[in-house]
C-alpha positions, 0 to 999 in steps of 0.5 A: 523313404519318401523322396523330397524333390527341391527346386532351385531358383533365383533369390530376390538378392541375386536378381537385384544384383544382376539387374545393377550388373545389367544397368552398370553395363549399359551405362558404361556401353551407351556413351560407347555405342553413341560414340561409335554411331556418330563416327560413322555420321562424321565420315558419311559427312565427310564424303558429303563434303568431298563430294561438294568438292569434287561437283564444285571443282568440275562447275569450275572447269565449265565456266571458265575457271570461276566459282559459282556465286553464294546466291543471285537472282536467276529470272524470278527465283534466286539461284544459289550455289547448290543450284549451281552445282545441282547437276554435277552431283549425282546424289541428292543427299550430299547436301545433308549432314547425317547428324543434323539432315535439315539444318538450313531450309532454302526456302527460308534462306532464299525466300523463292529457290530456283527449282531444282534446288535441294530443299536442305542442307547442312553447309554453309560456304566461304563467302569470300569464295562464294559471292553474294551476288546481291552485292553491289559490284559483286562478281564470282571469284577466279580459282586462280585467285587461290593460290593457296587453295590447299589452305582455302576452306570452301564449304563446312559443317554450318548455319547461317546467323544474321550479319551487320547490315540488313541482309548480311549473314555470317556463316557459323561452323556447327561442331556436329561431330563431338566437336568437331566439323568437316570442311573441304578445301579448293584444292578438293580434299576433305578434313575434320577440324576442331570447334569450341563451344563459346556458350552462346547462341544467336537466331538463325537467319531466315528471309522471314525474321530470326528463326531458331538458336543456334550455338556459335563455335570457335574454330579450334588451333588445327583450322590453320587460316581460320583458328579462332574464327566462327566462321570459315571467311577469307581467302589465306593468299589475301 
């Protein structure tokens, strides 16, 4: 008798089918594995933040229990608070939000940045904390002056928009982090807060006119001092 040899294999139908499994499963595992990626930007950013904390707190203890001003003219180049506490920080990406790296460019913010200023960042600062010293008067704020300083936001995921006044800005949390964004507090430590998405955006601040759109976020109920504001401003003692 003569032997007949079959050969197996896959149907047209069958791999139609594994190929709509395939597809099912990376619909449902993409959101997960995104999610799980920007976990791991939101701590990486909330070390950046404790780190901003810890290099601030130590520039206070050099210059007499004050905090460096937002930004002041140093010669011919204006100096800012990274600048200030450029040489307490030992790694030169804690300026910079994993998820959103180059948010701000100090050129753009300042016009002419002292050297030695990082060229990005992605914090914005209280400015009742954090003086402009453009403004007449002004004149950097004693740490005693916080008393709650538990409660007193010092710098957070943000940008920066324009203010009231010609030269004024308004610092804006950015929610980066599946809505939420990180701050740290005067007395050093770091947390994560909610930000609610008002569906509007506003130009970005930039010494040469409006640059891009940015979105504007309400801070959530777990912002304490600071809930339902768009940006961290205010010392929770005043």
């Amino acid at each position: 008798m003569q032997n007949v040899r079959k050969s197996w294999g896959f149907t047209l139908i069958e791999l139609l089918v594994v190929i709509a499994i395939i597809a099912i499963l990376a619909a449902i595992l993409f959101p997960v594995f995104a999610r799980a990626r920007e976990a791991a930007r939101q701590t990486s950013c909330l070390s950046n933040t404790k780190q901003y904390a810890l290099a601030t707190l130590m520039y206070t203890q050099d210059y007499d229990e004050t905090m460096p001003m937002s930004a002041y003219m140093a010669g011919d180049c204006v100096a800012t608070f990274y600048w200030a506490v450029n040489p307490y920080v030992k790694n030169g990406q804690i300026t910079q939000c994993p998820s959103e790296p180059q948010a701000m460019k100090l050129v753009e913010l300042t016009g002419a940045p002292c050297q030695d200023t990082p060229p990005f960042t992605s914090y914005a600062v209280n400015g009742a904390v954090f003086v402009n010293g453009f403004f007449p008067g002004a004149s950097p704020t004693a740490l005693a002056a916080m008393g709650r300083s538990s409660d007193t936001v010092m710098h957070y995921d943000g940008n920066v928009t324009f203010g009231a006044f010609p030269g004024a800005q308004v610092q804006l949390v950015q929610a980066r982090h599946g809505d939420n964004l990180n701050a740290n507090f005067a007395d050093g430590h770091s947390k994560s807060m909610k930000g609610l998405n008002t569906g509007t955006t506003v130009p970005q601040f930039t010494v040469f006119g409006p640059g891009r759109p940015i979105k504007v976020y309400k801070l959530g109920a777990n912002a304490g001092f600071y809930a339902n504001m768009v940006e961290c401003l205010g010392i929770p003692n005043e």
